[in-house]
C-alpha positions as CSV (number, residue, x, y, z in Angstrom):
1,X,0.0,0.0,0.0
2,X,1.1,3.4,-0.8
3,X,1.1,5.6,1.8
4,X,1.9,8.6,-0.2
5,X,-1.4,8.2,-2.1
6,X,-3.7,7.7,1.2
7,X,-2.1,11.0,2.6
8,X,-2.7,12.9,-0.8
9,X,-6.2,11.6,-0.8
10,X,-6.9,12.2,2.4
11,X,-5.7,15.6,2.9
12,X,-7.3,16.7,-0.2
13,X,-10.6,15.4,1.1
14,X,-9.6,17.8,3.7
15,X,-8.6,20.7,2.4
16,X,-11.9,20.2,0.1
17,X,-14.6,19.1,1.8
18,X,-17.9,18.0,0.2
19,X,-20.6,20.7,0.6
20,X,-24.0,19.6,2.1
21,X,-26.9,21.4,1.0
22,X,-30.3,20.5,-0.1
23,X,-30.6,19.4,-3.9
24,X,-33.0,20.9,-6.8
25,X,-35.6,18.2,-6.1
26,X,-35.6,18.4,-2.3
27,X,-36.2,22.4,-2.9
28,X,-39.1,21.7,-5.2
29,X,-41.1,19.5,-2.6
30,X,-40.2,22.0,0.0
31,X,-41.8,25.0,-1.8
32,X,-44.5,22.9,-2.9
33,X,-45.6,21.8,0.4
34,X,-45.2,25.2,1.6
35,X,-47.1,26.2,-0.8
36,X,-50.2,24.1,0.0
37,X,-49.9,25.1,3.7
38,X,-50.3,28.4,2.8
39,X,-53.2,27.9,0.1
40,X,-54.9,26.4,3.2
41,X,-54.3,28.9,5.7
42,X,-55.3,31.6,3.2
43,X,-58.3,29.9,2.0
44,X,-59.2,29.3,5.4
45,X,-58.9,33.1,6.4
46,X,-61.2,34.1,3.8
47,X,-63.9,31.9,4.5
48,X,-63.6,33.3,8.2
49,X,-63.4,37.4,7.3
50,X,-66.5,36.6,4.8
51,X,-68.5,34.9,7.3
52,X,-67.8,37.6,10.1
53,X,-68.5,40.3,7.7
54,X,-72.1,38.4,7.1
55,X,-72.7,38.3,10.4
56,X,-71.7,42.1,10.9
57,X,-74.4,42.4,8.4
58,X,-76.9,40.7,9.9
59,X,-76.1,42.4,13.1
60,X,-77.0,45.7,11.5
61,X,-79.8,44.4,10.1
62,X,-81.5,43.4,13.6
63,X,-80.2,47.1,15.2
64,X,-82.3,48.5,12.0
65,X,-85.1,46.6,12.8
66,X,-85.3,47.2,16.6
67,X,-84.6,50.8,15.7
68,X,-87.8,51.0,12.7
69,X,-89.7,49.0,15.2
70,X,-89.3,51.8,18.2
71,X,-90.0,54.3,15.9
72,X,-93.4,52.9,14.6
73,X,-94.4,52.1,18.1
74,X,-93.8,54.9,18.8
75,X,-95.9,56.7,17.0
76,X,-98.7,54.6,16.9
77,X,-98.3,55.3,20.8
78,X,-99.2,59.0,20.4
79,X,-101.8,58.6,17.7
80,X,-105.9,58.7,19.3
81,X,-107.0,57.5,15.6
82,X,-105.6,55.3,12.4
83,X,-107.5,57.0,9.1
84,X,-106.0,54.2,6.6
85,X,-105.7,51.4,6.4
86,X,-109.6,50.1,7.4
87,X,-109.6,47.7,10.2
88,X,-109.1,44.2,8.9
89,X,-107.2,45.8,5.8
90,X,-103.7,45.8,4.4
91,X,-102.0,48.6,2.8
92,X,-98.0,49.8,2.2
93,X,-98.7,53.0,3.9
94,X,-100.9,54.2,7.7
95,X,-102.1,57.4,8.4
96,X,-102.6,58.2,11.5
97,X,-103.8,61.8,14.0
98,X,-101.4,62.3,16.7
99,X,-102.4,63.3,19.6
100,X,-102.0,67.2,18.9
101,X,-104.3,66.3,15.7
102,X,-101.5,66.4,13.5
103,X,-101.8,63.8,10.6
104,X,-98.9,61.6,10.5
105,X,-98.0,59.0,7.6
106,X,-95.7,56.2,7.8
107,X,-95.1,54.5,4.4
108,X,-92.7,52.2,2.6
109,X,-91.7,54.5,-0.3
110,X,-88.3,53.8,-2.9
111,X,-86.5,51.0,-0.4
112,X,-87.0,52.9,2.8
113,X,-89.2,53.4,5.7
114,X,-90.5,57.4,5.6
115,X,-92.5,59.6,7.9
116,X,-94.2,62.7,7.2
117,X,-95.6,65.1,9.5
118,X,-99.1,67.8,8.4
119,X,-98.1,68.6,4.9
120,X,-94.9,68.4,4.8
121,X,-92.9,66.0,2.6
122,X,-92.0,62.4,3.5
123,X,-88.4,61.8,5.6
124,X,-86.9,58.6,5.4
125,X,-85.6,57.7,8.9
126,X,-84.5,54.1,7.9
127,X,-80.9,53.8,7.0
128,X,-79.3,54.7,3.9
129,X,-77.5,51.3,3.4
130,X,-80.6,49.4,4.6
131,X,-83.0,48.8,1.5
132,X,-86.7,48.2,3.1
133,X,-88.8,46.3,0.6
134,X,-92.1,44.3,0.5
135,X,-93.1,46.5,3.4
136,X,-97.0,46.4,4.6
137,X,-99.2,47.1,7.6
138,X,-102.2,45.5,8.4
139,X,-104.8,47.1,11.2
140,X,-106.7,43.7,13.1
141,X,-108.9,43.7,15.6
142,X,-108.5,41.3,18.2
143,X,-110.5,39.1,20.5
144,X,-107.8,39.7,23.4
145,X,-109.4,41.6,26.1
146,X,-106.6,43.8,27.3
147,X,-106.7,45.8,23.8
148,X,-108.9,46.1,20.9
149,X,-106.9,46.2,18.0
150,X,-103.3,46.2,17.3
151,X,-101.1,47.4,13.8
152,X,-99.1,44.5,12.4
153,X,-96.2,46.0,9.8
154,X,-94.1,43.6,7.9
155,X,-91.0,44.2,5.7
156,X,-87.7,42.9,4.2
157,X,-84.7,44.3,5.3
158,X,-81.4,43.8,2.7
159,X,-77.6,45.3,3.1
160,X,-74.6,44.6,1.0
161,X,-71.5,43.4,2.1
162,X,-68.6,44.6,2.4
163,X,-67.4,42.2,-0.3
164,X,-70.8,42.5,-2.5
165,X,-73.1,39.9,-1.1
166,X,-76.9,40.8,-0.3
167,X,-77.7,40.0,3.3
168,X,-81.7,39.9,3.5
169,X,-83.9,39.0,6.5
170,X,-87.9,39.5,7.1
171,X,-89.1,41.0,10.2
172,X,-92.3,41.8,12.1
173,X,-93.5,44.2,14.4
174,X,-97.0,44.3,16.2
175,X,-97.9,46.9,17.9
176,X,-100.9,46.9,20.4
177,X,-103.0,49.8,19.9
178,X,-104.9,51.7,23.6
């Protein structure tokens, strides 16, 4: 055996030593694993932010609601009469006279909930976001003993999205007339 030649090879192996890294094909997998973890996470982020921005919607949908709701209770609370609709009848708009004989109408007009006072001109007081559509009220009389009639209004309430979807719900308010 030749020493000579184990030395040389050995202290070139030495003086050059191999360099470990990771190969072309190791790199590939590694991005493309990465990349699935991350298509995964992202998709999964998404579907959260969208669902909490639908339920942010529906949440302002219900405030709407209780807030149109207080405000036609409200009035109906100060009113002594209801001119329109009839009893038993069904109609998009009720008049009513306040209790300082001032007429008052409440009507569904161009996707909102409005209120005019006397003569004057009708005020929307439903949100400008908030469409209000297939809104009616109907004036019963009831059979309960503790009041004679009561003002049932119905409507659809429908916001966008912040990312374009139309959030709709249908609510009803009865109101218990003195």
């Amino acid at each position: 055996m030749d020493w000579h030649f184990f030395f040389c090879v050995r202290s070139c192996s030495q003086v050059h030593p191999r360099i470990q890294g990771f190969t072309l094909l190791e790199c590939i997998l590694y991005i493309a694993l990465f990349s699935f973890i991350m298509e995964s996470t992202l998709g999964g982020i998404i579907a959260f932010s969208e669902s909490v921005g639908r339920a942010e919607t529906k949440a302002d949908l219900e405030n709407e609601e209780e807030f149109l709701a207080q405000k036609i209770q409200y009035e109906i609370g100060r009113a002594h009469q209801i001119d329109f609709p009839k009893l038993n009848e069904s109609g998009t708009e009720i008049d009513l006279v306040s209790d300082t004989n001032t007429l008052i109408a409440i009507g569904f007009f161009d996707n909102s909930l409005s209120i005019a006072r006397g003569t004057n001109s009708p005020i929307p007081f439903s949100s400008t976001f908030v469409k209000v559509t297939n809104g009616y009220f109907t004036y019963l009389e009831n059979n309960v003993s503790s009041s004679s009639s009561s003002l049932h209004a119905e409507f659809d309430l429908s916001e966008k999205t912040v990312r374009g979807e139309t959030v709709s719900e249908h609510f009803r308010v009865i109101s218990f007339l003195p």
